[in-house]
Each structure stands twice: as C-alpha cells, then as structure tokens.
C-alpha positions as CSV (number, residue, x, y, z in Angstrom):
1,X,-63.7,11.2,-58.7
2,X,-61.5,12.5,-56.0
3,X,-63.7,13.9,-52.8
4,X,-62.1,16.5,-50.7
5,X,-61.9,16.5,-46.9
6,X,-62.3,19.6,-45.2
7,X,-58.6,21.7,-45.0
8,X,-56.6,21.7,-42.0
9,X,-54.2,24.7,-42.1
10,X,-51.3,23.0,-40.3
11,X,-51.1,19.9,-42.5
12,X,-51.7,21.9,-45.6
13,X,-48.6,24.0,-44.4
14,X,-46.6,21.5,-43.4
15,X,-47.7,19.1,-46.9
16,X,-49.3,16.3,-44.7
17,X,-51.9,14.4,-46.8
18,X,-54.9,13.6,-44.3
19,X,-56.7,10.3,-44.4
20,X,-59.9,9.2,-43.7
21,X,-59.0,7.0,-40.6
22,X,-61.5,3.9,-40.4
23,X,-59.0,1.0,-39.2
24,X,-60.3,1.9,-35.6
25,X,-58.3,3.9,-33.0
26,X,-54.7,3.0,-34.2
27,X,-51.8,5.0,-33.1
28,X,-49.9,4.4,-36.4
29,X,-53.2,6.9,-37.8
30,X,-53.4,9.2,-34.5
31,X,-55.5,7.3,-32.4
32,X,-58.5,9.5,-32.1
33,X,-59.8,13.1,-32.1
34,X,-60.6,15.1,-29.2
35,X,-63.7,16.7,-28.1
36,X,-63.6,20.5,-27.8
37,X,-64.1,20.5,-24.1
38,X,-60.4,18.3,-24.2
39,X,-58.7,21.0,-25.9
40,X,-60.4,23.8,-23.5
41,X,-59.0,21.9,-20.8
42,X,-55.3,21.1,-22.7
43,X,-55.2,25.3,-23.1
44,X,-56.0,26.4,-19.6
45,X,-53.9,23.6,-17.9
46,X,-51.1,25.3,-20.1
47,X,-51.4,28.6,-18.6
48,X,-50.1,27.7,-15.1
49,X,-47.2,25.2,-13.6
50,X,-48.2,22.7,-11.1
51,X,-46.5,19.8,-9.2
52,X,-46.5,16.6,-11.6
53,X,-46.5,14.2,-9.0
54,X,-49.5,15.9,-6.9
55,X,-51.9,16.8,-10.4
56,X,-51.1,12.6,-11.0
57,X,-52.6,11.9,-8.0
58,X,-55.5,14.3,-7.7
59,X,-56.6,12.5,-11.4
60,X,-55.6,9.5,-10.0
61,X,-58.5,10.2,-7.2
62,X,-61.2,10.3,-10.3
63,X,-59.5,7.3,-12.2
64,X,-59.7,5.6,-8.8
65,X,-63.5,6.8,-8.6
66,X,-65.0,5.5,-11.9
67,X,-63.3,2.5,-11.9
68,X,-63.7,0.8,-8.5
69,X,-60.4,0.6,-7.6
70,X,-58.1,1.9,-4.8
71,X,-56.3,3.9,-6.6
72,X,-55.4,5.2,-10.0
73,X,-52.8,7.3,-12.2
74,X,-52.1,8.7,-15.9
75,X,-49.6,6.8,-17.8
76,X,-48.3,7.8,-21.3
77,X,-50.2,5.3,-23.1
78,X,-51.3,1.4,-22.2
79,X,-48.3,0.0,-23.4
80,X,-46.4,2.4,-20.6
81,X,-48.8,1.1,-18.5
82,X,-47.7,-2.2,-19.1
83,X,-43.9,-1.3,-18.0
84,X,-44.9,0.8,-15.3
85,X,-47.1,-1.9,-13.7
86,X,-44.8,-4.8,-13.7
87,X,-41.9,-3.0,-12.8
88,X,-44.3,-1.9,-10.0
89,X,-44.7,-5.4,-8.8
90,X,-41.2,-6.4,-8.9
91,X,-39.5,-3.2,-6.9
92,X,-42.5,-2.5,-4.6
93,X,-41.7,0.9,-3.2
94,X,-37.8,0.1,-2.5
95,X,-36.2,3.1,-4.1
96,X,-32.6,1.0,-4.3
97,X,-34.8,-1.3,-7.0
98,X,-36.7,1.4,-8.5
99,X,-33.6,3.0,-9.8
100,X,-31.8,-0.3,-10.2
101,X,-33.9,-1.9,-13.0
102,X,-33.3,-3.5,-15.6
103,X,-31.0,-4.8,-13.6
104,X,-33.2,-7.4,-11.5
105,X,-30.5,-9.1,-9.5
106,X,-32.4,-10.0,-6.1
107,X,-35.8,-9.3,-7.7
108,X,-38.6,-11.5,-8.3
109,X,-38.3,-11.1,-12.2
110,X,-40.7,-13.8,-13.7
111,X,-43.8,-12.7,-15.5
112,X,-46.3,-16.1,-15.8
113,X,-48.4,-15.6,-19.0
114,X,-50.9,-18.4,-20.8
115,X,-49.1,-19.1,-24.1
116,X,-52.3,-17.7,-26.3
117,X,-51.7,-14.6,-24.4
118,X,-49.1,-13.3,-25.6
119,X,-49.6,-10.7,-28.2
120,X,-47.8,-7.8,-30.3
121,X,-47.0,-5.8,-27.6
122,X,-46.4,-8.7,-24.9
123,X,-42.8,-7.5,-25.2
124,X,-43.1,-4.4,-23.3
125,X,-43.7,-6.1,-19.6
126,X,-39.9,-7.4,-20.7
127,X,-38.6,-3.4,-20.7
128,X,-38.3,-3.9,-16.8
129,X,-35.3,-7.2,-17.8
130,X,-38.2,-9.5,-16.5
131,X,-38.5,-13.4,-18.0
132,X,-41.5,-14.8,-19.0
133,X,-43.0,-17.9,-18.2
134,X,-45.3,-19.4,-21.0
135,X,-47.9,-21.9,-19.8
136,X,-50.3,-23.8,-21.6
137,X,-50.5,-24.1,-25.2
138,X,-51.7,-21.9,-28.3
139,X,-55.6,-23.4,-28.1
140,X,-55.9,-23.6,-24.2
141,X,-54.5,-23.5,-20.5
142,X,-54.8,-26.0,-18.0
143,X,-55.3,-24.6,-14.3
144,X,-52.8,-27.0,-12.9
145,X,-50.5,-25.6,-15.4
146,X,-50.6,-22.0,-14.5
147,X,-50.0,-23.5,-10.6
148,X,-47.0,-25.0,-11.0
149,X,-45.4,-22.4,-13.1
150,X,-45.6,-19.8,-10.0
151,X,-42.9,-20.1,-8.5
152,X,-40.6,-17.4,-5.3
153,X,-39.5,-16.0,-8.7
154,X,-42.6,-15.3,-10.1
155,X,-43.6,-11.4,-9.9
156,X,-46.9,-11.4,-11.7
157,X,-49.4,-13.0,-13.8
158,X,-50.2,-10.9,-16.8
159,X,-53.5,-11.4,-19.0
160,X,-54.6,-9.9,-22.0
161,X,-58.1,-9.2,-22.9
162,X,-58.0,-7.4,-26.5
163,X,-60.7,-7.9,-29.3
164,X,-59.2,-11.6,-31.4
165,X,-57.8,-12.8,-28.2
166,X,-58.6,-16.6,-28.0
167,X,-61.0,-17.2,-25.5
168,X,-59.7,-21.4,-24.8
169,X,-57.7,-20.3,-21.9
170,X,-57.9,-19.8,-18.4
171,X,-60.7,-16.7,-17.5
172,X,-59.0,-13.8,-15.5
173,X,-61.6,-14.9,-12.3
174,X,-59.9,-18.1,-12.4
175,X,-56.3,-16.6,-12.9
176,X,-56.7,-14.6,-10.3
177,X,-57.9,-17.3,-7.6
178,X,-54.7,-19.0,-8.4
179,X,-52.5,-16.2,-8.3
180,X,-53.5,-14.7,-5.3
181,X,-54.0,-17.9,-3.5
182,X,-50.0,-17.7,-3.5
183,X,-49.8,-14.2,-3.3
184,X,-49.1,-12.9,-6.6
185,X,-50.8,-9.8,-8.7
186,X,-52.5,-10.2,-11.5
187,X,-52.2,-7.3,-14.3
188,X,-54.4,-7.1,-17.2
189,X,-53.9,-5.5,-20.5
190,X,-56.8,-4.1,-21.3
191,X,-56.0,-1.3,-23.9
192,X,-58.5,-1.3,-26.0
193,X,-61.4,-2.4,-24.4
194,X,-64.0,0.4,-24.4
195,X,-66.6,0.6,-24.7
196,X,-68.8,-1.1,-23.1
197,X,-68.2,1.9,-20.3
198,X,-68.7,-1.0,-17.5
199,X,-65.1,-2.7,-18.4
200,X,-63.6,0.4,-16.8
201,X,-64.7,-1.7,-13.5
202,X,-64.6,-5.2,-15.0
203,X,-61.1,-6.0,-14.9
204,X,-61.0,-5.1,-10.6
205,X,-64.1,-6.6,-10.2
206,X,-62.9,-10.1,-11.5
207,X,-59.4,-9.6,-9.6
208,X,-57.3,-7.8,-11.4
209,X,-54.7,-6.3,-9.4
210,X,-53.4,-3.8,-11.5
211,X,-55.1,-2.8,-15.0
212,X,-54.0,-0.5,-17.8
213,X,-55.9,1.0,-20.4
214,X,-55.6,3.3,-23.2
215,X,-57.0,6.9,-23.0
216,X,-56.4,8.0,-26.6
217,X,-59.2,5.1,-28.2
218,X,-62.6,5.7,-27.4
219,X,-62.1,8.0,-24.3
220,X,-60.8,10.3,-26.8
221,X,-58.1,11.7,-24.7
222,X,-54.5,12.6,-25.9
223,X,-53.4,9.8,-27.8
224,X,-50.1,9.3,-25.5
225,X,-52.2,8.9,-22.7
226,X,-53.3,6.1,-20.9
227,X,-54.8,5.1,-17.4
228,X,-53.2,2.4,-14.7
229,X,-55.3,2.1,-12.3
230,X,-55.8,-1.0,-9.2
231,X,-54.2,-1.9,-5.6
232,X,-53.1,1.4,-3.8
233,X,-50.1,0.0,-3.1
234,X,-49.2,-1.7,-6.4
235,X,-50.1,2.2,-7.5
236,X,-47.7,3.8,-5.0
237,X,-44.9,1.5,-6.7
238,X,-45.7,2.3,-10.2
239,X,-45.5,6.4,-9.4
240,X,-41.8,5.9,-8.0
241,X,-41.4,3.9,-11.3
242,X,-43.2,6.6,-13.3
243,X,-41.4,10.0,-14.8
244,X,-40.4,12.6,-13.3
245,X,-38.9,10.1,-11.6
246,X,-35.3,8.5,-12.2
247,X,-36.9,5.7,-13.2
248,X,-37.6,3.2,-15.8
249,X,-40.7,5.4,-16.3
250,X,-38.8,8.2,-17.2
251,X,-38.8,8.2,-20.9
252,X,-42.6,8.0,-21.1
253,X,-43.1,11.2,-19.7
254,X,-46.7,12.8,-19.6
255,X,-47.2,16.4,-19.8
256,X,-49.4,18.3,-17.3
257,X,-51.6,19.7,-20.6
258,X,-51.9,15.4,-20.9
259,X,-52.9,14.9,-18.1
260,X,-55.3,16.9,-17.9
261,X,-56.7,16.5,-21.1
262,X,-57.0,12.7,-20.5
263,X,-59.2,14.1,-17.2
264,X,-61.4,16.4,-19.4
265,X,-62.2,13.4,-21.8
266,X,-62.5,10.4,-19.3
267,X,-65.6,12.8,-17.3
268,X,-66.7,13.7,-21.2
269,X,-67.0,9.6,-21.7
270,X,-68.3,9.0,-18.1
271,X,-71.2,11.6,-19.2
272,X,-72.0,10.7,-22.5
273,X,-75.1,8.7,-23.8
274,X,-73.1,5.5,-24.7
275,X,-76.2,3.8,-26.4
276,X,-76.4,7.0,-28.7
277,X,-73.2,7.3,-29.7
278,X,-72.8,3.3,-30.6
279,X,-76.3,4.0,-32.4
280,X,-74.6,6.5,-34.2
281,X,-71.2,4.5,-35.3
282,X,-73.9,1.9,-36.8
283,X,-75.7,4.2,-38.5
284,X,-72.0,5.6,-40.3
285,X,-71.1,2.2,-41.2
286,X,-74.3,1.0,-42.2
287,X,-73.8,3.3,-45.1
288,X,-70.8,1.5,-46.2
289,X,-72.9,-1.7,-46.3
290,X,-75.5,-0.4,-48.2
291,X,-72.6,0.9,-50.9
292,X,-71.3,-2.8,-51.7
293,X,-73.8,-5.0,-50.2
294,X,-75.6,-6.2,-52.9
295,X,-72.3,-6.8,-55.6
296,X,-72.2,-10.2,-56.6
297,X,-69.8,-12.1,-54.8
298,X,-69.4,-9.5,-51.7
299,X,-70.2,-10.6,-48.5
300,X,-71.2,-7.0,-46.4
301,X,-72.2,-6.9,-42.7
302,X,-71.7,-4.4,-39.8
303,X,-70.4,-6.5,-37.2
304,X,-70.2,-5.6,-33.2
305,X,-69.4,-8.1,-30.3
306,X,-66.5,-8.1,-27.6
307,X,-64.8,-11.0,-29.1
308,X,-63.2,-8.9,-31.8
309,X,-65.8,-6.1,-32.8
310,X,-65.5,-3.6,-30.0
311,X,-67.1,-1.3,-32.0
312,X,-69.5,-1.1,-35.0
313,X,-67.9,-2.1,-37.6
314,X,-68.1,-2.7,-41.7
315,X,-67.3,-6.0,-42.7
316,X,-66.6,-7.1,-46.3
317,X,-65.7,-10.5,-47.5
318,X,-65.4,-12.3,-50.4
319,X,-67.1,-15.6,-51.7
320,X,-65.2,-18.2,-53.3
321,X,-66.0,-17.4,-57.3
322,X,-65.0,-13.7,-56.7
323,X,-63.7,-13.1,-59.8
324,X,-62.7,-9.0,-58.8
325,X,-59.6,-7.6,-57.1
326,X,-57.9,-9.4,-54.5
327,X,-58.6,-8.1,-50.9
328,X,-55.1,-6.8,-50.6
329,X,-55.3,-5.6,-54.2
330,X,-58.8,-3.2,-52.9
331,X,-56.9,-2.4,-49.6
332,X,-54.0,-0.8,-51.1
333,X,-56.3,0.7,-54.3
334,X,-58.0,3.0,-50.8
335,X,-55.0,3.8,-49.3
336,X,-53.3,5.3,-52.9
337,X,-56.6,7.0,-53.5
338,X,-57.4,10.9,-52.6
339,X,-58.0,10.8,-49.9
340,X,-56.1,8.2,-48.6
341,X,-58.9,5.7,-46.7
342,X,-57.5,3.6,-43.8
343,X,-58.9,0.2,-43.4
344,X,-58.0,-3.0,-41.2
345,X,-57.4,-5.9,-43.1
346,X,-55.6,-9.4,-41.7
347,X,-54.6,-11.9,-45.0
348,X,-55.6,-14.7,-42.9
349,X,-58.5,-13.9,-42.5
350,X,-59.1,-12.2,-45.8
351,X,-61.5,-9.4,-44.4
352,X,-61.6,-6.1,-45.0
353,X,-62.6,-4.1,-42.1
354,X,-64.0,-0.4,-41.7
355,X,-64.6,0.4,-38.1
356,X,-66.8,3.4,-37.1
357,X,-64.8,4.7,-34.2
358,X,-63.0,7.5,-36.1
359,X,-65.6,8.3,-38.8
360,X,-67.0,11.7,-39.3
361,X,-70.2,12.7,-41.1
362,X,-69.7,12.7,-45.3
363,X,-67.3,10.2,-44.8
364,X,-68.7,6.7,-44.8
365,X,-70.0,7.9,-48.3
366,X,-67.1,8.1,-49.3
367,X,-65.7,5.3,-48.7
368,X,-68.5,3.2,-49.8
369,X,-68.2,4.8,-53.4
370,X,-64.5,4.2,-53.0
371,X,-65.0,0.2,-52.4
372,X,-67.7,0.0,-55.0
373,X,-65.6,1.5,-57.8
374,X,-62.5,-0.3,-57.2
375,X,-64.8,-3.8,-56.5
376,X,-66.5,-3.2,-59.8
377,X,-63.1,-2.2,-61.3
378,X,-63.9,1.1,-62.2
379,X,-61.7,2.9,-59.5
C-alpha cells in the first residue's frame, strides 16, 4: 500500500515526484538537507552585497581554524576542489599561467597517482590539461615505485581516501615523506569522508598539502559546496584559479548565499553531539533490519566502519539458495514504487545498501515494509 511523504509545495507545483533518499549523500538525489539555522543564514547573506574574494577568505579563516591548516577557502563542491587545487600547484600564483591553462606549455603538468587510486572522478585533476602518472598496480604500490615516477615534470601527488578505496597501497604518511622529500605537494581527495569530525584534521596532520572535501554530505551545507583547505600558499594559488576570477575556476562559481550557508552548517557540525546523531542513524536503520532480518535466505546487518561504511548503514544480502527476486530485480521494484526509495547497490558485490545519512523519522518503516513485500513477493 502506497505511503505518502509529507507535501512539498514547490515540487507538487512543478510535478517533481520526491524520493525517499537512502543511497547516502549522493548529488545525483540532492546530496543532503539543510538545517534551519543554514537557511537563516542563506536569507540574511541575501539581503546585502559583499566582496567575493574578501567573504572567501574571512570563511576561509574558520575552515583554516577547525581543520589545522594554514589556510582554507569555499569551493563549489570537492570535485572543484579537485581542479582548483592541482591547477593551484602547477601555476603557483603567476597570473600569465593562471589565465593560460589548459594550456600547460612550460608548466610542471604531471599528476603521480598509485594505480588503485584512481577513481570515478579521478578525471577532474585532468580539467587543468595535466598528465597522469600511474604507479603501482591495481592490488598494491611499491615505495620505490612512487620515487622514480617523480620526476621536474611532476606537479603533485594526488591520493584518494573514499569509503571501497583499496587499502594495499602506499598510506598518505608515507606518500607524503616521499613527495615532499623532493619537493612536491600532496593533495588528497577526501570528499566524502565525514564523519568521524577528526578527519577534518587528519588529512594535514598526516601531510597533506592541499585537501578537499565536500560540504553538501554530512556537513549538510549547500550541496554545490565544498571546502579546500591546506598550505597558505598552495591556497593563495587556488583563489587566483578560483571564480570570480578569469580563471579555470570560473565556471564553478559559488554564490555569496553558498558561501555562507556552507559557514552556518560547518559551525552547526563543529557543535553538534556527533556520538548522538550516529546513535541516531543506527537506530533509523536498525528498523530496516528488523523489517527483513529474519526472511529465509536474507542476510540483514547495519554495517559502520571507515573502510566503506562511513555511516550507519542497512545491509542486505542474499544466500546462495535464495529462491526470491534478484537483487537488481528488488532495487528497481523500490525505485518504481510510491514513493520512489533510493538505495546503493554495486552487481559485484550483490548488496543492497540503505544508508542512514538522509533518512528522516517514518521513513525507515517504510522502507522496511517496502523490502519485505517485494522479498516475499507480495509488493
């Protein structure tokens, strides 16, 4: 029996079908919602102009402050942040390369990345025209390979730490002694990577030189937000790169309202009872558990680690004489259903996945009565 969510007047208007969004903070799904103290500060930052470049740098001050680095700034998203920062370490703070990218004639233009860390959105550190330079292999890196692949062309070392990232590889302490022993940054992708609140400060404190971050996940700021934050002057560089600069930057423009809504919910996070609100997420996806647990054939845990669980999260899987619907088969049945329910699932793995990030209250329920009549093929 179809369950309603709450209306919305503007996507009732406008003929938008909402969803019950447990596949985690995804942008494809609108990344996250915003506390009401977010949107108080999105309004009132609305009713004034102010200097970009200066409001950048006054949050950049507080990004700076919570995370332990020199310096900080908003970016519009981490996958900006990933342009902005290694365009950052190949132009410096020459204005002649600044607005001369892509074109990287004269530039140090190589990016050195371990082979197993290259993931979907690897890609963008390319936007600047730099070349990468794989090393190792897809299981594990060798630290004499990552030394000989740095090179006088070589303008960063990238690393990615992202929940499923294979952990056989070089650890970003040890990429860091090598890079900097020769000079070189280090930048970390680290989008989605909260919480635990303390990996706002782990990247720096285990050498990264520049790290970005998303701000529309867990920090539940505007979802085209993000933060960059690391070396002052690595950070001076990326703001020429950034909009409203002629830059490469320039498409990902951030507003002020943004900005400052990304400010509002990073001091919301920095103040909030982390413990309680992870206790909470397990609680909402405990209730899916219950739901489906005890079907024969169904394999349901909740599921939280920094290997690939960042936060609480629903876990169903399948033993080998399930006779029911395939897990693609159950995936889609949610998604067609009323409401549409979001869920992760990976066909390698043959998981199904409900995080707790973006669940409200009445909705784990349901969900889990969702998954129980489409598992017991009455749905």
């Amino acid at each position: 029996m179809a369950q309603s969510l709450p209306a919305n007047r503007i996507y009732d208007e406008l003929g938008v079908p909402r969803v019950i969004h447990a596949g985690g903070p995804t942008t494809a799904h609108g990344g996250s919602l915003m506390l009401p103290e977010t949107f108080e500060a999105i309004a009132e930052a609305g009713r004034a102009f102010v200097t970009l470049d200066t409001l950048n740098r006054r949050i950049g001050e507080y990004i700076a402050e919570v995370t332990g680095a020199e310096a900080g700034m908003v970016v519009a998203g981490a996958a900006a942040g990933m342009v902005i920062s290694m365009a950052a370490c190949m132009t410096g703070t020459d204005i002649a390369a600044v607005r001369r990218i892509p074109d990287t004639t004269g530039l140090k233009d190589e990016l050195v990345i371990q082979k197993i860390h290259r993931g979907p959105y690897s890609h963008m550190y390319s936007f600047t025209g730099a070349r990468f330079i794989e090393v190792g292999n897809v299981n594990s890196c060798l630290p004499e390979e990552l030394e000989a692949a740095i090179t006088e062309r070589t303008a960063a070392v990238a690393f990615l730490f992202a929940p499923g990232t294979p952990r056989g590889g070089l650890t970003l302490p040890q990429v860091a002694d090598i890079a900097h022993a020769r000079g070189v940054p280090v930048i970390v992708d680290a989008s989605m990577t909260v919480p635990p609140r303390d990996n706002l400060k782990r990247f720096i404190r285990e050498g990264a030189d520049l790290v970005a971050m998303s701000g529309g996940k867990v920090i539940r700021g505007p979802q085209a937000t993000g933060l960059l934050y690391g070396r002052a002057d690595l950070i001076e560089a990326a703001h020429l790169n950034n909009s409203p600069n002629h830059a490469i930057g320039r498409p990902s423009k951030i507003a002020k309202e943004e900005m400052v809504g990304l400010y509002a919910a990073l001091r919301s996070y920095m103040d909030s009872d982390e413990e309680e609100m992870l206790r909470e997420f397990h609680e909402l996806v405990e209730i899916i558990v219950d739901d489906v647990g005890e079907l024969d054939g169904v394999r349901a845990t909740v599921e939280f680690d920094d290997d690939r669980y960042f936060v609480p999260t629903a876990v169903i899987g399948f033993e080998p004489d399930w006779e029911g619907p395939e897990p693609q088969e159950v995936v889609d049945a949610l998604l067609a259903g009323d409401p549409p329910i979001v869920v992760r699932f990976e066909p390698s793995r043959g998981l199904i996945e409900a995080a707790s990030a973006n669940l409200q209250r009445g909705e784990p329920e349901i969900i889990g009565q969702r998954l129980r009549e489409i598992l017991i093929g009455t749905g």
